[in-house]
PDB file of N, CA, C and O in Angstrom:
ATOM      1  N   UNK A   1     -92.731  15.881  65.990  1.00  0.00           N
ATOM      2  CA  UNK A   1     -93.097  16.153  64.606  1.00  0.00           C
ATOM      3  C   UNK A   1     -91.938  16.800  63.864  1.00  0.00           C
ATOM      4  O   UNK A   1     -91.880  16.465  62.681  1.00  0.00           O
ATOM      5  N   UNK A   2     -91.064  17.591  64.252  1.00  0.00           N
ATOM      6  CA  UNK A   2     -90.101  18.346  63.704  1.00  0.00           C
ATOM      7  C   UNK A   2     -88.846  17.159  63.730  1.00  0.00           C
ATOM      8  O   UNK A   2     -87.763  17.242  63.151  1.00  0.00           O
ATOM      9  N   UNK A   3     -89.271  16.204  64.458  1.00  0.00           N
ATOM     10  CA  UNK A   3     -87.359  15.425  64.563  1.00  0.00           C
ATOM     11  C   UNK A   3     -87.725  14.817  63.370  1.00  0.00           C
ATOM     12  O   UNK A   3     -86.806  14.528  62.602  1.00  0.00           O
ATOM     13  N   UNK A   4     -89.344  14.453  62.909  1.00  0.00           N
ATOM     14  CA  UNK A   4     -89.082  13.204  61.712  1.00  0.00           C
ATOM     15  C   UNK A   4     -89.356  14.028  60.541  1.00  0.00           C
ATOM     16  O   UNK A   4     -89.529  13.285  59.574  1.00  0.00           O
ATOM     17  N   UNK A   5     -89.471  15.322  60.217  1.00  0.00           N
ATOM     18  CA  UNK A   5     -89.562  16.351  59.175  1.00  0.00           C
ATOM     19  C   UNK A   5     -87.867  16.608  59.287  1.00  0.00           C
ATOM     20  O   UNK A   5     -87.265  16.318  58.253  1.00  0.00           O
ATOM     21  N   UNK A   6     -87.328  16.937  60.018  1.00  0.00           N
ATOM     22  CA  UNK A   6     -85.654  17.011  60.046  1.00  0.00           C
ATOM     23  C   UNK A   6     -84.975  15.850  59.697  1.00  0.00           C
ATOM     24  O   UNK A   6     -83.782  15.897  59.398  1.00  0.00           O
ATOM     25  N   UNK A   7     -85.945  14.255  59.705  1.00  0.00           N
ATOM     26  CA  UNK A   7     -84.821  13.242  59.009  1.00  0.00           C
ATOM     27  C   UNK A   7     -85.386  13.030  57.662  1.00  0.00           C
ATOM     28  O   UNK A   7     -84.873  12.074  57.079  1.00  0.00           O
ATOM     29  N   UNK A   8     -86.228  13.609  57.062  1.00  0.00           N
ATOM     30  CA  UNK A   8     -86.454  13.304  55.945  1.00  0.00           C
ATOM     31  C   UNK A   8     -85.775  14.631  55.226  1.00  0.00           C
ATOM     32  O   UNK A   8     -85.368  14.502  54.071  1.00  0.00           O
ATOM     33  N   UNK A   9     -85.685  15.539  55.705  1.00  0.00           N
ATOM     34  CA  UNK A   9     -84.681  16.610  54.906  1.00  0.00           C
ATOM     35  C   UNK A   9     -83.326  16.389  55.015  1.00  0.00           C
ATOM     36  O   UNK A   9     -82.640  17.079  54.262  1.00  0.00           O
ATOM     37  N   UNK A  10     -82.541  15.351  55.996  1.00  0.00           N
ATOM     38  CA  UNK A  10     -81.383  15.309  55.891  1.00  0.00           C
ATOM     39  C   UNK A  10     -80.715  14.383  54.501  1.00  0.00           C
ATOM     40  O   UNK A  10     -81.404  13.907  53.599  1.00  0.00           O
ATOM     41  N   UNK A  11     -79.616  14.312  54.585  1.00  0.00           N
ATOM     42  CA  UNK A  11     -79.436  13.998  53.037  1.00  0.00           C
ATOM     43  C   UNK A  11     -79.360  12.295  53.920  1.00  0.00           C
ATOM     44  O   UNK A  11     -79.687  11.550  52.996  1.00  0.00           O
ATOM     45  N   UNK A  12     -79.192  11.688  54.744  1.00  0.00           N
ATOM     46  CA  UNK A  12     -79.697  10.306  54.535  1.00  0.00           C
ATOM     47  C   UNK A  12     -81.286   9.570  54.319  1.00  0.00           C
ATOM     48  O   UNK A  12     -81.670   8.483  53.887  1.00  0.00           O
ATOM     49  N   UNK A  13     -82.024  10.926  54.925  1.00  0.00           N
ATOM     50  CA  UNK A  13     -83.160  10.471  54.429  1.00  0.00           C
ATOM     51  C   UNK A  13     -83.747  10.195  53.391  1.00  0.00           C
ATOM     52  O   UNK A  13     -84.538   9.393  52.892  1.00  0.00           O
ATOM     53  N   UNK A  14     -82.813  11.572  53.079  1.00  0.00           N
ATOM     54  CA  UNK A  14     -83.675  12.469  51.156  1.00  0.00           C
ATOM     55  C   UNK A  14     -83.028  10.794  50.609  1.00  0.00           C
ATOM     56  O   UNK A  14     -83.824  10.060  50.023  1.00  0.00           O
ATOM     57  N   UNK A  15     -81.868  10.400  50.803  1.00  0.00           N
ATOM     58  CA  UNK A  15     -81.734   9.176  50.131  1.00  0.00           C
ATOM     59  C   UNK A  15     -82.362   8.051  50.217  1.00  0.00           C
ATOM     60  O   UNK A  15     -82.627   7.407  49.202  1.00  0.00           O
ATOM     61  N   UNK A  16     -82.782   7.537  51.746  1.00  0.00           N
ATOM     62  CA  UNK A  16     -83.562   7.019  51.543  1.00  0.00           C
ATOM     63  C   UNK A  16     -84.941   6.536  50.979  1.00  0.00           C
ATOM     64  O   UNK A  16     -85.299   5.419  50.604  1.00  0.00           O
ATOM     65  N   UNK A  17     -85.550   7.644  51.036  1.00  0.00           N
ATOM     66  CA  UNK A  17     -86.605   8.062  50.231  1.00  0.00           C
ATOM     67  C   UNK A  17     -86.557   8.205  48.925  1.00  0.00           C
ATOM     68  O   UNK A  17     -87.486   7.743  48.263  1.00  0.00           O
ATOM     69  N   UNK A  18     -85.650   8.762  48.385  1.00  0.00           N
ATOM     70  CA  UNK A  18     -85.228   8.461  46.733  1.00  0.00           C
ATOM     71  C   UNK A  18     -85.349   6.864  46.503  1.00  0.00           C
ATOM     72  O   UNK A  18     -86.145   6.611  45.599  1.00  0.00           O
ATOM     73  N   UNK A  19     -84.895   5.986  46.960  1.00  0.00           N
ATOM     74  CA  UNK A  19     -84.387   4.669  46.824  1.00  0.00           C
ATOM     75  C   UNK A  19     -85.325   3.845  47.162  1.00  0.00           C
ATOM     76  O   UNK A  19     -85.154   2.658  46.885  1.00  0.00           O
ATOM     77  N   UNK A  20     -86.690   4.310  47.919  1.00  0.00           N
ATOM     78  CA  UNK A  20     -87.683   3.875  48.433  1.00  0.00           C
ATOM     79  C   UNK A  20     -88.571   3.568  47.055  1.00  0.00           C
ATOM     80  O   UNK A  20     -89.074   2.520  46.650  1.00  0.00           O
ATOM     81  N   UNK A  21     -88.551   5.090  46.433  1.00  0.00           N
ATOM     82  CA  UNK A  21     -89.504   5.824  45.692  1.00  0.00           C
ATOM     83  C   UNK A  21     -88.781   4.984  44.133  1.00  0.00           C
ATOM     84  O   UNK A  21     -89.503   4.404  43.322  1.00  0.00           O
ATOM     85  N   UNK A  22     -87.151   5.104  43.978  1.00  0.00           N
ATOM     86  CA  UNK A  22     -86.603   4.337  42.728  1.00  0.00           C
ATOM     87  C   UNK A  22     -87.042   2.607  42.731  1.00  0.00           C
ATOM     88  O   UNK A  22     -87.508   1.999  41.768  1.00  0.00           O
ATOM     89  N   UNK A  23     -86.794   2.136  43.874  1.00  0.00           N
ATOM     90  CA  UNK A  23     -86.891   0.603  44.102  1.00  0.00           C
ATOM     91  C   UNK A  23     -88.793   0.231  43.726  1.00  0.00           C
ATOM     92  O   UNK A  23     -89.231  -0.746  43.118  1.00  0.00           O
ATOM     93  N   UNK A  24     -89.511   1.275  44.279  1.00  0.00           N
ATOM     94  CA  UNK A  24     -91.063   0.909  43.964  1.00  0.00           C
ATOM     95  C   UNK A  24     -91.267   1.242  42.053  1.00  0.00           C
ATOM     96  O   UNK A  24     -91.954   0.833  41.117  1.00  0.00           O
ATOM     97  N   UNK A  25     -90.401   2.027  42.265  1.00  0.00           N
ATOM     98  CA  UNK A  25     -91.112   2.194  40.535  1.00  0.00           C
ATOM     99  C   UNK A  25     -90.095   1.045  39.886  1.00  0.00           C
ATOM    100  O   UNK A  25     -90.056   1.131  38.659  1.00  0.00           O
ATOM    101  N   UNK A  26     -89.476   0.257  40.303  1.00  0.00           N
ATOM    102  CA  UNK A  26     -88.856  -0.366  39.494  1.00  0.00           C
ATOM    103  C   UNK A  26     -89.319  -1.631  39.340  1.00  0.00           C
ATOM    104  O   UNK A  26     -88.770  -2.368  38.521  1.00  0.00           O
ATOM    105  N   UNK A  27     -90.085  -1.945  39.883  1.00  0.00           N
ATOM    106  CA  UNK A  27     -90.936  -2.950  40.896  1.00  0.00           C
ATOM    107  C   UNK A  27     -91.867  -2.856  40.126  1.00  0.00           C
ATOM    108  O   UNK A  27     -91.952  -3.863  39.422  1.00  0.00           O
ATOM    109  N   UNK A  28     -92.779  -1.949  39.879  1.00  0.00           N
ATOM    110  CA  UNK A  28     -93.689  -1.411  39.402  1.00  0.00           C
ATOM    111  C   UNK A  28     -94.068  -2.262  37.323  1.00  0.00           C
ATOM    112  O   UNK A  28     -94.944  -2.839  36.678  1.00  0.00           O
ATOM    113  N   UNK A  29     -92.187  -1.543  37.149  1.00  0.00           N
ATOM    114  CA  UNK A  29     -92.114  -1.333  35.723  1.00  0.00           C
ATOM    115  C   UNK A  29     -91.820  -3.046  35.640  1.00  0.00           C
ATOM    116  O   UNK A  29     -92.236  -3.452  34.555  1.00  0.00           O
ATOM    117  N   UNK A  30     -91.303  -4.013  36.361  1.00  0.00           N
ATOM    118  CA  UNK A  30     -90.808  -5.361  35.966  1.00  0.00           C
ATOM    119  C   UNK A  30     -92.032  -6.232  36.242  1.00  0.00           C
ATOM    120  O   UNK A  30     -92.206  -7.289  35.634  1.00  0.00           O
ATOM    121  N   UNK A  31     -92.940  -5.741  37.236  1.00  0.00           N
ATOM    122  CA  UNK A  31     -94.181  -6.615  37.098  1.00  0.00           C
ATOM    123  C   UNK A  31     -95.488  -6.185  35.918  1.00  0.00           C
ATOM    124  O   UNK A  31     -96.335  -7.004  35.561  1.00  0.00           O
ATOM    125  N   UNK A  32     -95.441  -4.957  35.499  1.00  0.00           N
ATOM    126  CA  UNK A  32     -96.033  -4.900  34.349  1.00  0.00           C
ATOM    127  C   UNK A  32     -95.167  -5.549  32.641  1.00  0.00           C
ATOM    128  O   UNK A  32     -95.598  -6.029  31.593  1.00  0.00           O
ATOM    129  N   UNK A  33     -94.283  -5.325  32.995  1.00  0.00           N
ATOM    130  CA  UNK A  33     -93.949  -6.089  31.736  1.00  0.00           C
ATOM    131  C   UNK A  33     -93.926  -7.644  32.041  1.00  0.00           C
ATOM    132  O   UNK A  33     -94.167  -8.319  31.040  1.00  0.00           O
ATOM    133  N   UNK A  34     -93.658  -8.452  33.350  1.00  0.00           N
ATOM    134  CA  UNK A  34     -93.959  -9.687  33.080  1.00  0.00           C
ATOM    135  C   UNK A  34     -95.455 -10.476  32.738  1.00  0.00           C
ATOM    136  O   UNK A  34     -95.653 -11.520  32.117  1.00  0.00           O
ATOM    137  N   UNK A  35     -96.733  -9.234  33.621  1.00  0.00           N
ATOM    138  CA  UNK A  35     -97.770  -9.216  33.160  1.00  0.00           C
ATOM    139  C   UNK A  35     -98.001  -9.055  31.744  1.00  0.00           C
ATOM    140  O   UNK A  35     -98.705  -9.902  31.194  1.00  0.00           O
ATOM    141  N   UNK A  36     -97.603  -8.268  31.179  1.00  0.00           N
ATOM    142  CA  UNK A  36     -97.811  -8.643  29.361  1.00  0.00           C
ATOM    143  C   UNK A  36     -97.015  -9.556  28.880  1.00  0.00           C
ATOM    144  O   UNK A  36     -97.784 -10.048  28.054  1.00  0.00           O
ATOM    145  N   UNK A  37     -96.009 -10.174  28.778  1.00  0.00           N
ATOM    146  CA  UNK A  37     -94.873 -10.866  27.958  1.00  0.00           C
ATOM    147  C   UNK A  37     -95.746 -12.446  28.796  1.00  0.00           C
ATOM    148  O   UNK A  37     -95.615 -13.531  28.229  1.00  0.00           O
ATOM    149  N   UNK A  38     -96.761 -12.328  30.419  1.00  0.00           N
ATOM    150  CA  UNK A  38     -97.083 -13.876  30.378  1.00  0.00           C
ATOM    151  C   UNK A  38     -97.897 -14.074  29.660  1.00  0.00           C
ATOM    152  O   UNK A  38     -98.138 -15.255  29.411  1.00  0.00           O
ATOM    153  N   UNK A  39     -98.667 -13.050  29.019  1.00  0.00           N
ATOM    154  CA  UNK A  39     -99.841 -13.623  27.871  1.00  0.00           C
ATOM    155  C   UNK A  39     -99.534 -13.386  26.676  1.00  0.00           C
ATOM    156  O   UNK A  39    -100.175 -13.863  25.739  1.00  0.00           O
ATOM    157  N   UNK A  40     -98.283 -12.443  26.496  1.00  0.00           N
ATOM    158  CA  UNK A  40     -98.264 -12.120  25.139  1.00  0.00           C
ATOM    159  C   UNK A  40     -97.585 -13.739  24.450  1.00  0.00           C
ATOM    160  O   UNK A  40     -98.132 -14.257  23.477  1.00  0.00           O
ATOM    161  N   UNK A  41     -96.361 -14.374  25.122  1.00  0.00           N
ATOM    162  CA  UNK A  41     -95.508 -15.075  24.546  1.00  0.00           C
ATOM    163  C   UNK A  41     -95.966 -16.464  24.486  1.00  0.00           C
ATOM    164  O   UNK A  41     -95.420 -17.307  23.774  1.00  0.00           O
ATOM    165  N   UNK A  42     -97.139 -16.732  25.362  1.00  0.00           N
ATOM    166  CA  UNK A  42     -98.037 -17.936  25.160  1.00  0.00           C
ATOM    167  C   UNK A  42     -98.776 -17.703  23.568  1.00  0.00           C
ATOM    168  O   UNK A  42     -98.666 -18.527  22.660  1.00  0.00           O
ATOM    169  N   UNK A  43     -99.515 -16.443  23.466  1.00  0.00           N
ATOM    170  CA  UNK A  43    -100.251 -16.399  22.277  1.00  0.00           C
ATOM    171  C   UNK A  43     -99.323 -16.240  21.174  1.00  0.00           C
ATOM    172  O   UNK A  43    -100.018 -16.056  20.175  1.00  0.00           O
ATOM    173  N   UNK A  44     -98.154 -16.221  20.878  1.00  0.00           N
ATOM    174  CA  UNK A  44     -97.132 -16.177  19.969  1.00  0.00           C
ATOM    175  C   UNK A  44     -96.646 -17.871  19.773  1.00  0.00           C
ATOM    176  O   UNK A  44     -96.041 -18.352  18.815  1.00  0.00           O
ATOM    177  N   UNK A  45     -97.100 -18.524  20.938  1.00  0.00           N
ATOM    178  CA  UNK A  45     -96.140 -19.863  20.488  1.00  0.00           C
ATOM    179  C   UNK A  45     -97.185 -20.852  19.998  1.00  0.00           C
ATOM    180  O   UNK A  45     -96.913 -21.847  19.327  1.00  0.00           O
ATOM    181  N   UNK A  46     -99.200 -20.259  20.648  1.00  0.00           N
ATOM    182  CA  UNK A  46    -100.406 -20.873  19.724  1.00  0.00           C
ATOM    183  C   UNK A  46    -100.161 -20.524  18.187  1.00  0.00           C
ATOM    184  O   UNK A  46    -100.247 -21.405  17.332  1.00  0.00           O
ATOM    185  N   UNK A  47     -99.880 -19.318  17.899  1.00  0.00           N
ATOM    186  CA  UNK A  47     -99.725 -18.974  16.327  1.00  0.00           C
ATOM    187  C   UNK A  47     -99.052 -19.147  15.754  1.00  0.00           C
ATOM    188  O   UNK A  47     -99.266 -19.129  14.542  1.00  0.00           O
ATOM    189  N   UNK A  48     -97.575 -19.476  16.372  1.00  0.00           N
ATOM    190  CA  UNK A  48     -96.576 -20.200  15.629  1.00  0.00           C
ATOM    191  C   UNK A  48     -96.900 -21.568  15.496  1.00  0.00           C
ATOM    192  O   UNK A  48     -96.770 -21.900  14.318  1.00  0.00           O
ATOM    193  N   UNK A  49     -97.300 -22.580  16.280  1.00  0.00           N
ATOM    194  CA  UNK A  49     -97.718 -23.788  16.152  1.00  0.00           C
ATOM    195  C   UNK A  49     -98.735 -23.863  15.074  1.00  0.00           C
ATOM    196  O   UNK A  49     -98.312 -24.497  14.107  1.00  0.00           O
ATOM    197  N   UNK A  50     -99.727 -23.495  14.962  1.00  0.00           N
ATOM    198  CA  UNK A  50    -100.730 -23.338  13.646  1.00  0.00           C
ATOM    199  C   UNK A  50     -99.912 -23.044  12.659  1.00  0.00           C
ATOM    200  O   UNK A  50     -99.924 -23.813  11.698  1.00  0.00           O
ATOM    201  N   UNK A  51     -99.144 -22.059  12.635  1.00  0.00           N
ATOM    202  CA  UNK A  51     -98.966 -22.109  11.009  1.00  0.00           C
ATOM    203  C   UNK A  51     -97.846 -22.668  11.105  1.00  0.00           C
ATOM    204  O   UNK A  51     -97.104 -22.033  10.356  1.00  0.00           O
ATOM    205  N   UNK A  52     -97.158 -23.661  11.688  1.00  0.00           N
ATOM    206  CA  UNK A  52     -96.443 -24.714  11.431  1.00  0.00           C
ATOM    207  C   UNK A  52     -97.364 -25.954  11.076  1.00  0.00           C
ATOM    208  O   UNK A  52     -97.199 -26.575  10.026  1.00  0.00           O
ATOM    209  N   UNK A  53     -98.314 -26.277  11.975  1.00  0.00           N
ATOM    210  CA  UNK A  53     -98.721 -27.085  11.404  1.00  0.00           C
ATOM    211  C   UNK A  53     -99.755 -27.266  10.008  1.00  0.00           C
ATOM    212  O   UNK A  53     -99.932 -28.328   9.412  1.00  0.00           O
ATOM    213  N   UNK A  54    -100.214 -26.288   9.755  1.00  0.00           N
ATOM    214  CA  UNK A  54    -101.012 -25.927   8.762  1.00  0.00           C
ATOM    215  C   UNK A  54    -100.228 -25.777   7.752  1.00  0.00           C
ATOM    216  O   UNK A  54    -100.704 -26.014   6.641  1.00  0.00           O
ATOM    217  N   UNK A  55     -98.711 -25.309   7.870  1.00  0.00           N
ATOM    218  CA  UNK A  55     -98.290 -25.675   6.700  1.00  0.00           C
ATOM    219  C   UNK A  55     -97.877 -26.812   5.917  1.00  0.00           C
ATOM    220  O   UNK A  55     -97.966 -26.990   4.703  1.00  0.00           O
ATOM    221  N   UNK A  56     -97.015 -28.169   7.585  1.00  0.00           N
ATOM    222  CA  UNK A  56     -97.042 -29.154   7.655  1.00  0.00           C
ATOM    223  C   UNK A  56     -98.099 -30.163   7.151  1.00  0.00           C
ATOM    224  O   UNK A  56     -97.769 -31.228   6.628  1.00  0.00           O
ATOM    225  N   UNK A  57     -99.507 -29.748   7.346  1.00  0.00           N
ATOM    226  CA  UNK A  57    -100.747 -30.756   6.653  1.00  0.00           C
ATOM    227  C   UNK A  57    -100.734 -30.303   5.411  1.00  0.00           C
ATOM    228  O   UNK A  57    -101.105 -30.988   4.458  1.00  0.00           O
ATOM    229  N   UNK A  58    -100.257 -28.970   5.306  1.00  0.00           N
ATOM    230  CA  UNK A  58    -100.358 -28.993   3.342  1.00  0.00           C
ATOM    231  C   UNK A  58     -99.627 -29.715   2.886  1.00  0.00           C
ATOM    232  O   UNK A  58    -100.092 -30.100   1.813  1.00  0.00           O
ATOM    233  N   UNK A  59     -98.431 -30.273   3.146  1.00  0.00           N
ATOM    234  CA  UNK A  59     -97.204 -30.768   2.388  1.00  0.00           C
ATOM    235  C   UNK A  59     -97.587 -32.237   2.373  1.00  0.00           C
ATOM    236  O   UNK A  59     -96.849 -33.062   1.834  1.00  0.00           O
TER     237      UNK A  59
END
């Protein structure tokens, strides 16, 4: 119990663990934004198409 409490205080651990902890949140932050931008940029290209074409049938 003390050898694996002594490798997480050493500074290769503490790094590892930083990098564990940086790499998950980064992970984190690129699958929530592809989760919004896959529905947001579909419903941007339905509303651009309408009022292209809606302006198109006016003319």
């Amino acid at each position: 119990m003390l050898k694996t409490g002594k490798i997480l205080f050493n500074k290769k651990g503490q790094s590892a663990v930083e990098y564990i902890i940086v790499a998950a949140g980064l992970m984190g932050a690129f699958l929530s934004f592809y989760v919004l931008y896959s529905h947001l940029v579909p419903q941007q290209f339905d509303q651009g198409a309408r009022v292209i074409l809606t302006d198109y049938s006016t003319n």
